[in-house]
LUMKOL-794842 format. One record per residue: residue in one letter; y, z, x of N, C-alpha, C in turn. Coordinates in steps of 0.05 Angstrom, whole numbers, plus 5000, padded with zeros to 4 digits. Layout:
<rs>
+----+------+------+------+------+------+------+------+------+------+
! aa !  nyy !  nzz !  nxx ! cayy ! cazz ! caxx !  cyy !  czz !  cxx !
+----+------+------+------+------+------+------+------+------+------+
!  A !    Y !    Z !    X !    Y !    Z !    X !    Y !    Z !    X !
...
+----+------+------+------+------+------+------+------+------+------+
</rs>
This chain:
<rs>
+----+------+------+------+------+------+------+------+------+------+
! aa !  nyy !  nzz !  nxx ! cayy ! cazz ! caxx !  cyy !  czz !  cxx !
+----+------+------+------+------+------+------+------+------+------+
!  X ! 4976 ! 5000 ! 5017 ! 5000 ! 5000 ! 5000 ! 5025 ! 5000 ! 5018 !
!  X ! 5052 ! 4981 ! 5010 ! 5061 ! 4980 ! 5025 ! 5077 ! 5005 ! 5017 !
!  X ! 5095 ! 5011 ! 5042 ! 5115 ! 5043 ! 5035 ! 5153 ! 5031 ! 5025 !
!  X ! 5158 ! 5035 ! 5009 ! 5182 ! 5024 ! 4996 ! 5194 ! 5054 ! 4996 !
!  X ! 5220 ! 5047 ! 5000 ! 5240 ! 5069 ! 4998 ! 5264 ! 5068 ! 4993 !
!  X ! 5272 ! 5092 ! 4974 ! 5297 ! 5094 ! 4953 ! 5317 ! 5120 ! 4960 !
!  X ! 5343 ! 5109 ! 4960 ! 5356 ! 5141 ! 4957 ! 5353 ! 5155 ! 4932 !
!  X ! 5354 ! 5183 ! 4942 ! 5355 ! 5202 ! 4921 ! 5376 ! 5205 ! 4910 !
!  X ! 5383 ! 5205 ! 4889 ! 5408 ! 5213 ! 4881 ! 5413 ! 5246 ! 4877 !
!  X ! 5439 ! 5256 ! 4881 ! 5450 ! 5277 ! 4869 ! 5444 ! 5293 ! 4903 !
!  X ! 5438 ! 5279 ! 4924 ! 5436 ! 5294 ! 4952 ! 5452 ! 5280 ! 4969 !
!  X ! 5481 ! 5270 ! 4958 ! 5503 ! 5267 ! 4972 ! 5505 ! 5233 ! 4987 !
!  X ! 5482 ! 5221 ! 4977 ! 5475 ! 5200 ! 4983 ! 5464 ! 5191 ! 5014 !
!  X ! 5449 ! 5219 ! 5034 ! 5445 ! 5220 ! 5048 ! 5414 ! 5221 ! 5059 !
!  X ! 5400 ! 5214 ! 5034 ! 5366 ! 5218 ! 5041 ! 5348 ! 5203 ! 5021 !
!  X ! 5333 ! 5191 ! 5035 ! 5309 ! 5170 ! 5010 ! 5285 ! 5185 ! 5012 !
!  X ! 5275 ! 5176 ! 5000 ! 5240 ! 5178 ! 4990 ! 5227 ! 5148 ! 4988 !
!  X ! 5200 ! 5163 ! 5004 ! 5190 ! 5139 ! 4998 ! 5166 ! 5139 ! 4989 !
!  X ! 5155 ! 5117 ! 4973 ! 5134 ! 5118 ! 4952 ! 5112 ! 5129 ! 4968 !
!  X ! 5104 ! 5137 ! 4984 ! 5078 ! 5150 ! 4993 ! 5084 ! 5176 ! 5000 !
!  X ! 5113 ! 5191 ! 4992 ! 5113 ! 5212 ! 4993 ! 5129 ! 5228 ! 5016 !
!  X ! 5138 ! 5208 ! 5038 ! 5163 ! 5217 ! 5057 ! 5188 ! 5214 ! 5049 !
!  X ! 5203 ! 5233 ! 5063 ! 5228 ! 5232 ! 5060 ! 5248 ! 5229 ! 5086 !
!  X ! 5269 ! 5216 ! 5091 ! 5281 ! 5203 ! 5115 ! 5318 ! 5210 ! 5112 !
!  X ! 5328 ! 5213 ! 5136 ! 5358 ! 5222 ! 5130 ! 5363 ! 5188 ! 5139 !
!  X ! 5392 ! 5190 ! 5127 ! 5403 ! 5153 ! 5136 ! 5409 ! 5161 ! 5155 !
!  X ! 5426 ! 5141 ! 5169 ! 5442 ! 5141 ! 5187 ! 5466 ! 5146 ! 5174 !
!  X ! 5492 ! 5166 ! 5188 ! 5516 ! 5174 ! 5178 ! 5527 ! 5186 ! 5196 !
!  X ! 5554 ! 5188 ! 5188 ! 5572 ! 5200 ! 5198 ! 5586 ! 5226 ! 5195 !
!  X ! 5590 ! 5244 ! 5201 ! 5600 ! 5259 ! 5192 ! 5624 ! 5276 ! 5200 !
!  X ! 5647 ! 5281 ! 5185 ! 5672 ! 5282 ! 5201 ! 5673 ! 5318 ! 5203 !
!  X ! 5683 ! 5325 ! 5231 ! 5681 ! 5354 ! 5227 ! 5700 ! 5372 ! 5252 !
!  X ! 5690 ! 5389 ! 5250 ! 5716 ! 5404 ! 5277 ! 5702 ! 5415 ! 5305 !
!  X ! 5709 ! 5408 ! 5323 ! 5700 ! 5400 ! 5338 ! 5710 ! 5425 ! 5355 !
!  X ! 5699 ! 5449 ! 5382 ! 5707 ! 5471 ! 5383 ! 5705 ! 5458 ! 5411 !
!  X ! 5687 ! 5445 ! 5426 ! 5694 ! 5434 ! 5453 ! 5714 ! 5418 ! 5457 !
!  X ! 5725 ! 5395 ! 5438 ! 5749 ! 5394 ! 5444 ! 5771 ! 5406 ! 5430 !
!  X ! 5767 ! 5418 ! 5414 ! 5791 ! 5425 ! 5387 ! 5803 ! 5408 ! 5367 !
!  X ! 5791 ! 5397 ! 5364 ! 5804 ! 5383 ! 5339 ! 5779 ! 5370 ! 5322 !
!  X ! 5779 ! 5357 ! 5298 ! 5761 ! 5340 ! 5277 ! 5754 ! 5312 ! 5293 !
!  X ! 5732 ! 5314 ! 5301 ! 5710 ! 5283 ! 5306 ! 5697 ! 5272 ! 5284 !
!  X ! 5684 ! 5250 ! 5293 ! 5669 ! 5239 ! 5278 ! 5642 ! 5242 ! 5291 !
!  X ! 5622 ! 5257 ! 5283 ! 5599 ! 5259 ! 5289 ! 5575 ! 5240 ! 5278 !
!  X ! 5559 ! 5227 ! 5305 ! 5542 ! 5206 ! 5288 ! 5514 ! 5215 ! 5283 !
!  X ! 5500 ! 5215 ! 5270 ! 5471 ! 5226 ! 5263 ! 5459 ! 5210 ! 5258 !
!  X ! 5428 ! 5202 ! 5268 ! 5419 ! 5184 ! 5272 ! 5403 ! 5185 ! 5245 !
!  X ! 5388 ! 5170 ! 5229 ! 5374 ! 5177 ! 5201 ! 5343 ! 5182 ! 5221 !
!  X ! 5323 ! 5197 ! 5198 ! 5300 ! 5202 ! 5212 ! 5283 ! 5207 ! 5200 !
!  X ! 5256 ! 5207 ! 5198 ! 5242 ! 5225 ! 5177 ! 5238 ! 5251 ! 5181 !
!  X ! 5234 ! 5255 ! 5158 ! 5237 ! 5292 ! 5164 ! 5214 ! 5303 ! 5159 !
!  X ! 5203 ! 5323 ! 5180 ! 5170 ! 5329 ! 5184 ! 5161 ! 5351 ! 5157 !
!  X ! 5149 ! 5343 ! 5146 ! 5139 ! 5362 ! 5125 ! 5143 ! 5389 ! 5133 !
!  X ! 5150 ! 5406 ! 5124 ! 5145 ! 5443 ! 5127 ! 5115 ! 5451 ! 5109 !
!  X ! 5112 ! 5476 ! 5122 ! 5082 ! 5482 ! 5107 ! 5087 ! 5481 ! 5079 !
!  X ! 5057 ! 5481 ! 5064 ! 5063 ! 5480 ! 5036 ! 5071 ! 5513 ! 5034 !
!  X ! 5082 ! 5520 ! 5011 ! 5084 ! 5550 ! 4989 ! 5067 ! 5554 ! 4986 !
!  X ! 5061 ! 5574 ! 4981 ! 5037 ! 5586 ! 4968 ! 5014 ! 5572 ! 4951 !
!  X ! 5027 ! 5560 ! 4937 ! 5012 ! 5543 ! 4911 ! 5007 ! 5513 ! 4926 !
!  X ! 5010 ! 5508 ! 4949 ! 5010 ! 5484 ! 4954 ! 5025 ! 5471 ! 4957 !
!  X ! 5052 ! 5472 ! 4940 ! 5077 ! 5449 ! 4943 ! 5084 ! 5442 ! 4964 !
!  X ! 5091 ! 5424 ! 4977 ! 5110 ! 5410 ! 5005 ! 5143 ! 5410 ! 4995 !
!  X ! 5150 ! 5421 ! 5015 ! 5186 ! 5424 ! 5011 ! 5189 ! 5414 ! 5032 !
!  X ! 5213 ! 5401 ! 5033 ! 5234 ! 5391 ! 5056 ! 5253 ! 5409 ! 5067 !
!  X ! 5267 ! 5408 ! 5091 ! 5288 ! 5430 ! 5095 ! 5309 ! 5403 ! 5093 !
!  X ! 5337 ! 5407 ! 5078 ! 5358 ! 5394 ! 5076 ! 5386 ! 5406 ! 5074 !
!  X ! 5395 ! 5390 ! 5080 ! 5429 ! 5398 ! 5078 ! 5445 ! 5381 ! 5062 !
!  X ! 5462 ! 5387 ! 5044 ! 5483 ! 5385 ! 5022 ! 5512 ! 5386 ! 5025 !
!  X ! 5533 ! 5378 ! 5035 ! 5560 ! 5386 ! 5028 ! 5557 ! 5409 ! 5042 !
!  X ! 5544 ! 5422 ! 5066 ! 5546 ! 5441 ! 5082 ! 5536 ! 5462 ! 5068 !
!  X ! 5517 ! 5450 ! 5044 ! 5493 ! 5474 ! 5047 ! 5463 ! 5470 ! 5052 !
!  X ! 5444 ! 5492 ! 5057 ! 5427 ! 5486 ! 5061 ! 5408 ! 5490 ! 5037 !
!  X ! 5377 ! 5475 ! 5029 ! 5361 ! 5468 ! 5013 ! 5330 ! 5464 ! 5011 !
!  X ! 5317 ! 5473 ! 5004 ! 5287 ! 5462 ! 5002 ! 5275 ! 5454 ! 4982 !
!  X ! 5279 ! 5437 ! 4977 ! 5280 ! 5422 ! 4949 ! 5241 ! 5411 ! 4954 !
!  X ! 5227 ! 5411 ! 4927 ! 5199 ! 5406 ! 4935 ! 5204 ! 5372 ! 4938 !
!  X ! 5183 ! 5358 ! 4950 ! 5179 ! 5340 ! 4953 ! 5176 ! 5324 ! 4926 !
!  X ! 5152 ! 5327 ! 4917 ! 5148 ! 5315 ! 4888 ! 5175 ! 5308 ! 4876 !
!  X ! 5191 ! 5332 ! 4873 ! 5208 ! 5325 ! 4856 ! 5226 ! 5310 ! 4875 !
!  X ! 5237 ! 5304 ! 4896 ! 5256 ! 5286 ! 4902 ! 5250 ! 5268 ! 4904 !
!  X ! 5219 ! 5251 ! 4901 ! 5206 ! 5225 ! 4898 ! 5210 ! 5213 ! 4866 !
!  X ! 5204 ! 5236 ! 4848 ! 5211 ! 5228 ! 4821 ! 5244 ! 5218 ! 4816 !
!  X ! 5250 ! 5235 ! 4819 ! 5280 ! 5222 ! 4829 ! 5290 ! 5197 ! 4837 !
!  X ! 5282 ! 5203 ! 4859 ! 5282 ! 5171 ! 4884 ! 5276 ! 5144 ! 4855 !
!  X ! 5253 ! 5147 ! 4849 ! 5238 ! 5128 ! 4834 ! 5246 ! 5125 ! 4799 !
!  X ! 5242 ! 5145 ! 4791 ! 5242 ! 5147 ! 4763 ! 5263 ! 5158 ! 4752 !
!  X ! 5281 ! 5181 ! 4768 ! 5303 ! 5185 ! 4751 ! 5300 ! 5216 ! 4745 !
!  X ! 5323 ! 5219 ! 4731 ! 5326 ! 5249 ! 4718 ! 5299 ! 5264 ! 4709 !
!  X ! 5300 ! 5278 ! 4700 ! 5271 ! 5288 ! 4678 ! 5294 ! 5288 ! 4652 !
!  X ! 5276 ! 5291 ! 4638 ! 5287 ! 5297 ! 4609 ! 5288 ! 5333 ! 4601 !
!  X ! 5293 ! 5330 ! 4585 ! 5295 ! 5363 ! 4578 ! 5266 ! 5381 ! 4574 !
!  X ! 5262 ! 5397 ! 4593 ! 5240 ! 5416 ! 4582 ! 5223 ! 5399 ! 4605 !
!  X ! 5222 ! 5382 ! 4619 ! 5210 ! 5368 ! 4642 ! 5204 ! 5379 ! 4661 !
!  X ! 5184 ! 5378 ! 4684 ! 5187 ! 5393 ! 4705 ! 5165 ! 5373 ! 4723 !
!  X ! 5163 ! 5376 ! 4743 ! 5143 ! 5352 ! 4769 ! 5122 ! 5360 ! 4764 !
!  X ! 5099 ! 5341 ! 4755 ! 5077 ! 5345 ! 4761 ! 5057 ! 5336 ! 4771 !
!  X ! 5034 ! 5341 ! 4782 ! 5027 ! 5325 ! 4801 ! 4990 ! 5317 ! 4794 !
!  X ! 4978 ! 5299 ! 4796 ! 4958 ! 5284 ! 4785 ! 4932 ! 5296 ! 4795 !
!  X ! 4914 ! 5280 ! 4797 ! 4894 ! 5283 ! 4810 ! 4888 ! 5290 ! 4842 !
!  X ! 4910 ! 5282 ! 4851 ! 4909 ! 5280 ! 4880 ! 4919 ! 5311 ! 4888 !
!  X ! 4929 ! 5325 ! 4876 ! 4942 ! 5355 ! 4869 ! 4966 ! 5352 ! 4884 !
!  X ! 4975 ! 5386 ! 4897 ! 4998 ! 5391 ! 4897 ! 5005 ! 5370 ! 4923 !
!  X ! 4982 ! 5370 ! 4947 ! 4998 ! 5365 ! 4966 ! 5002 ! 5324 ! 4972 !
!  X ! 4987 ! 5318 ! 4956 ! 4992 ! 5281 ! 4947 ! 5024 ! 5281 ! 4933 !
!  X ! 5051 ! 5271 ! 4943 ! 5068 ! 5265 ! 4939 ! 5074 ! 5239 ! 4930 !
!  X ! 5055 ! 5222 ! 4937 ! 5059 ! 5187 ! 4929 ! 5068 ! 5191 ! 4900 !
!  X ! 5083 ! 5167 ! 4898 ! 5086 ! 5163 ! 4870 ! 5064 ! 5156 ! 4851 !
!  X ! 5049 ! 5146 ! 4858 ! 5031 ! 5141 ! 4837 ! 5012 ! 5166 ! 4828 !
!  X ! 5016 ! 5193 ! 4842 ! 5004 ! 5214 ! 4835 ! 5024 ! 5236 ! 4823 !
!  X ! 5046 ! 5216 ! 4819 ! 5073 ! 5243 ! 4800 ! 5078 ! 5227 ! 4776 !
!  X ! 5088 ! 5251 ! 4763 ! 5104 ! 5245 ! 4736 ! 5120 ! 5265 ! 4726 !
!  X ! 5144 ! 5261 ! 4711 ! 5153 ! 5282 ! 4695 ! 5137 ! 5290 ! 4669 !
!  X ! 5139 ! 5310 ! 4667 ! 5123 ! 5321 ! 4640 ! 5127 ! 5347 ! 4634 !
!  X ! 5120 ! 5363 ! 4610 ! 5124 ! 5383 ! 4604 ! 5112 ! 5411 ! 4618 !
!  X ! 5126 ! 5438 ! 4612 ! 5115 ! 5460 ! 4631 ! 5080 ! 5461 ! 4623 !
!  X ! 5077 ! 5448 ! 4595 ! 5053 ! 5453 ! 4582 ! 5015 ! 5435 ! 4588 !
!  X ! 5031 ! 5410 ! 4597 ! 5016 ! 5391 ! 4618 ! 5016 ! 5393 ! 4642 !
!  X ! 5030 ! 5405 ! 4643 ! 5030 ! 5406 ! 4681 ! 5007 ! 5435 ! 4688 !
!  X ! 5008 ! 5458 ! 4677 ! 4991 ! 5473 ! 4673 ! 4962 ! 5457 ! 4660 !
!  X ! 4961 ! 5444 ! 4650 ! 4930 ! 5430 ! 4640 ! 4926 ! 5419 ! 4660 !
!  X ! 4944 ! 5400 ! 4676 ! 4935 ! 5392 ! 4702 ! 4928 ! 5416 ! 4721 !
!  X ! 4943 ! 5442 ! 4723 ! 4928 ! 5452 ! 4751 ! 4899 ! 5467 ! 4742 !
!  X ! 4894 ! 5472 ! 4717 ! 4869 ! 5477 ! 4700 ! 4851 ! 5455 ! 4718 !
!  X ! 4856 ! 5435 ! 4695 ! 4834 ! 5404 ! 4711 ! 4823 ! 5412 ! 4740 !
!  X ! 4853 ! 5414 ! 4761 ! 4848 ! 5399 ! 4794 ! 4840 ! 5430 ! 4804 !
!  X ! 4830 ! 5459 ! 4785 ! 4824 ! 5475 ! 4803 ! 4843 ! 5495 ! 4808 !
!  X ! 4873 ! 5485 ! 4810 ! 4892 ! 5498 ! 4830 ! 4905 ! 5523 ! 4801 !
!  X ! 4894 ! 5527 ! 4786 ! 4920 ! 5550 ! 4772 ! 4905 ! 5574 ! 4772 !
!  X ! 4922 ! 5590 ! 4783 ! 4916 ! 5620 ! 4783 ! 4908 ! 5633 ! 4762 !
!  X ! 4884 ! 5647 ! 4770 ! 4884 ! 5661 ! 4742 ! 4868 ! 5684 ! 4756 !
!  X ! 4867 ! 5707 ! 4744 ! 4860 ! 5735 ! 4745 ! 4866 ! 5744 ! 4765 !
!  X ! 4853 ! 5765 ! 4787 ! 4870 ! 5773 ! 4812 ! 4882 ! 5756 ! 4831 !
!  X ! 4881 ! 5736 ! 4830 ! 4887 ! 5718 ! 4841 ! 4913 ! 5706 ! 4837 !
!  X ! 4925 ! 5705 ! 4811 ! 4953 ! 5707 ! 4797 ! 4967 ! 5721 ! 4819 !
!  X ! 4990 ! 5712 ! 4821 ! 5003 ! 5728 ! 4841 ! 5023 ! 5746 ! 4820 !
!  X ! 5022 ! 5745 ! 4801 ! 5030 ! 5771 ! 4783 ! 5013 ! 5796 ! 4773 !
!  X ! 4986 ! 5787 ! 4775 ! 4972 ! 5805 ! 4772 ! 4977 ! 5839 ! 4779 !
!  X ! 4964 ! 5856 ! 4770 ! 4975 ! 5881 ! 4777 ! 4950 ! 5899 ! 4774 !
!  X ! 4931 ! 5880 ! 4760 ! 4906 ! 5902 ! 4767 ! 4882 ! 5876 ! 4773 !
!  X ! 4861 ! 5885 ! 4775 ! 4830 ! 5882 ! 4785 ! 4814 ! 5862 ! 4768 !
!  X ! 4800 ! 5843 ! 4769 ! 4775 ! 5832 ! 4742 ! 4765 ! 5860 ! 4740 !
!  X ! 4758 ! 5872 ! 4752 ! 4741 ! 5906 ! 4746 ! 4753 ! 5918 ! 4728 !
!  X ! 4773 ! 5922 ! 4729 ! 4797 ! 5935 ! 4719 ! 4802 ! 5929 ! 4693 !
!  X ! 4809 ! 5899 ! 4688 ! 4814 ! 5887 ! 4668 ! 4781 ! 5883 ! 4643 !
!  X ! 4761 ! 5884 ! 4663 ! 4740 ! 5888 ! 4640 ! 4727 ! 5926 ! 4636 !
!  X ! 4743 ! 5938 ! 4639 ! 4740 ! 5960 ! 4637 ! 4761 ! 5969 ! 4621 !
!  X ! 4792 ! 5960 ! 4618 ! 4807 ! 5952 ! 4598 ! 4794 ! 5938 ! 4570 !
!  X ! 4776 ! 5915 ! 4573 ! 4766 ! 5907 ! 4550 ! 4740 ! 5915 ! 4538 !
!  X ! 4723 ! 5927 ! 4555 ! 4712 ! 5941 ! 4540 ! 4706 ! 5954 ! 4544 !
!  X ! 4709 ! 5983 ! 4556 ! 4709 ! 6010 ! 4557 ! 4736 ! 6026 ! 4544 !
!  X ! 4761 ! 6023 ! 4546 ! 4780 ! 6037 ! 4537 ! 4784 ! 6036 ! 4504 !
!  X ! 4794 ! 6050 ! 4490 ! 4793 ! 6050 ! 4457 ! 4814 ! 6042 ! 4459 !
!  X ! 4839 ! 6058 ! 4468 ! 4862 ! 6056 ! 4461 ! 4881 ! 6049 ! 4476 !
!  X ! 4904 ! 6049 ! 4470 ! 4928 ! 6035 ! 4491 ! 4929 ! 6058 ! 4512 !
!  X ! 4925 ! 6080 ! 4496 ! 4941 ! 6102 ! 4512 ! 4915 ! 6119 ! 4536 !
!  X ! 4892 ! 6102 ! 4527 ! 4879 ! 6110 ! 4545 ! 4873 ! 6099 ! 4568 !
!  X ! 4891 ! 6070 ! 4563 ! 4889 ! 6046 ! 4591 ! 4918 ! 6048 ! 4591 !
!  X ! 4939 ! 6071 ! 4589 ! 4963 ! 6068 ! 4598 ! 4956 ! 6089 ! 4618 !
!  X ! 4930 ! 6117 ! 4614 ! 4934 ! 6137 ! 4624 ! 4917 ! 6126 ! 4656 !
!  X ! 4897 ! 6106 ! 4655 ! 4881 ! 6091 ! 4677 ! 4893 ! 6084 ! 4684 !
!  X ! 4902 ! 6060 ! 4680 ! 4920 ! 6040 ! 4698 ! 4949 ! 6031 ! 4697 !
!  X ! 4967 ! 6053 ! 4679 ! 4987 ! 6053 ! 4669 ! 4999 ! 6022 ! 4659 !
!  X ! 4992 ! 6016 ! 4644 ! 4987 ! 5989 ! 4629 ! 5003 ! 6003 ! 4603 !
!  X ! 5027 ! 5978 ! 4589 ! 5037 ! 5981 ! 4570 ! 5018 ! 5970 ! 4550 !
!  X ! 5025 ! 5986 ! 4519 ! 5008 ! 5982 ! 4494 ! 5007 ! 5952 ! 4494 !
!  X ! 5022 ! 5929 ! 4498 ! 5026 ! 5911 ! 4493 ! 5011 ! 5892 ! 4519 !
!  X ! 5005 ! 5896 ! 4536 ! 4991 ! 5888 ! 4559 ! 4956 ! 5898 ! 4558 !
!  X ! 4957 ! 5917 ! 4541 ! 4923 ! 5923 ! 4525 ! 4918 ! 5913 ! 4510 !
!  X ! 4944 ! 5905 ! 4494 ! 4924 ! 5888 ! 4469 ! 4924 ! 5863 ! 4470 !
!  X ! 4936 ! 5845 ! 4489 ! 4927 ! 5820 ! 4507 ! 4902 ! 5822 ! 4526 !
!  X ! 4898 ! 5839 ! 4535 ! 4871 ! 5840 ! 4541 ! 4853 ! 5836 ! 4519 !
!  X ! 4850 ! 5865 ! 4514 ! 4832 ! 5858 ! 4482 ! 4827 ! 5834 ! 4465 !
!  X ! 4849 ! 5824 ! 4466 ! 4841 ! 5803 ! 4445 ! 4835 ! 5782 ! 4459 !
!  X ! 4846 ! 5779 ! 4492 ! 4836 ! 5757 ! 4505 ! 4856 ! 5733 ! 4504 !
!  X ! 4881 ! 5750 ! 4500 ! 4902 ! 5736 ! 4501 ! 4912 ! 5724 ! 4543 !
!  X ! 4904 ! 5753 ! 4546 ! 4910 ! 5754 ! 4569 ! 4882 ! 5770 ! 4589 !
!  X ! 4870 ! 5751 ! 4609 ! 4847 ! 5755 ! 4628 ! 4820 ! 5748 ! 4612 !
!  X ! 4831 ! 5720 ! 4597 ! 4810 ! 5705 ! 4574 ! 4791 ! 5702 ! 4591 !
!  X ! 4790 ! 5698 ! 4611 ! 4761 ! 5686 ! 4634 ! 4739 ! 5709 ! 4625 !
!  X ! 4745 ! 5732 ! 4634 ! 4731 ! 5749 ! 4630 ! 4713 ! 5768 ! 4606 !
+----+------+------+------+------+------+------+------+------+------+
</rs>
């Protein structure tokens, strides 16, 4: 496949993406103040690609970038959707295909809702669930000892200090359904 590449918009007009998932600075100029000799130059910056940083936790690839003199780590995915396809629409967010988090190509993204994008990390394996959640706060042990050993709220508030409302998502399997 060949690699085609687009600027991003809304990053000052200083960086593309390209359909297999890199991202590259142009070439530019940039005017600024200069402390070796004292006064405002024109500084030239050569464009380049920019080396992936480790993924996050969950997998994502971020870039390190700069803005109007700030700095940014904007995920990858999403500045290719961009590059290529444009805004998201409302309630939209990046999501990423079969190839999972760390496949950036275009042909493994899309915009779509918070509600698909979670069915995708279901599908590819990648969504956290039970201790493994990085919100989690108690145990699978824990949580099936919540569901069926404890009667009451107040007797899995006095174990594991768990609000009434966080027992009865257990219970019903609202919440730590696996189990």
């Amino acid at each position: 496949m060949e690699e085609i590449w687009k600027d991003i918009p809304g990053y000052g007009n200083h960086y593309q993406a390209s359909s297999l998932g890199r991202i590259r600075s142009k070439d530019r100029i940039v005017r600024k103040f200069s402390a070796v000799v004292g006064k405002v130059v024109d500084q030239k910056y050569k464009g380049r690609i920019i080396g992936n940083s480790k993924p996050d936790p969950e997998g994502y690839m971020h870039v390190h970038i700069g803005v109007n003199g700030k700095k940014c780590s904007p995920q990858i995915g999403r500045l290719v959707l961009l590059a290529f396809v444009g805004e998201p629409g409302p309630d939209e967010e990046c999501c990423h295909g079969l190839g999972g988090p760390a496949d950036n190509s275009i042909g493994n993204l899309r915009w779509d809702s918070h509600f698909e994008n979670n069915q995708d990390r279901i599908r590819n394996g990648t969504y956290a669930i039970g201790s493994a959640h990085p919100m989690a706060k108690i145990t699978e042990e824990e949580a099936r000892t919540i569901k069926y050993d404890c009667k009451t709220p107040k007797e899995a508030r006095q174990k594991f200090n768990l609000s009434a409302s966080q027992y009865w998502r257990i219970k019903t399997g609202r919440s730590w359904p696996h189990i």
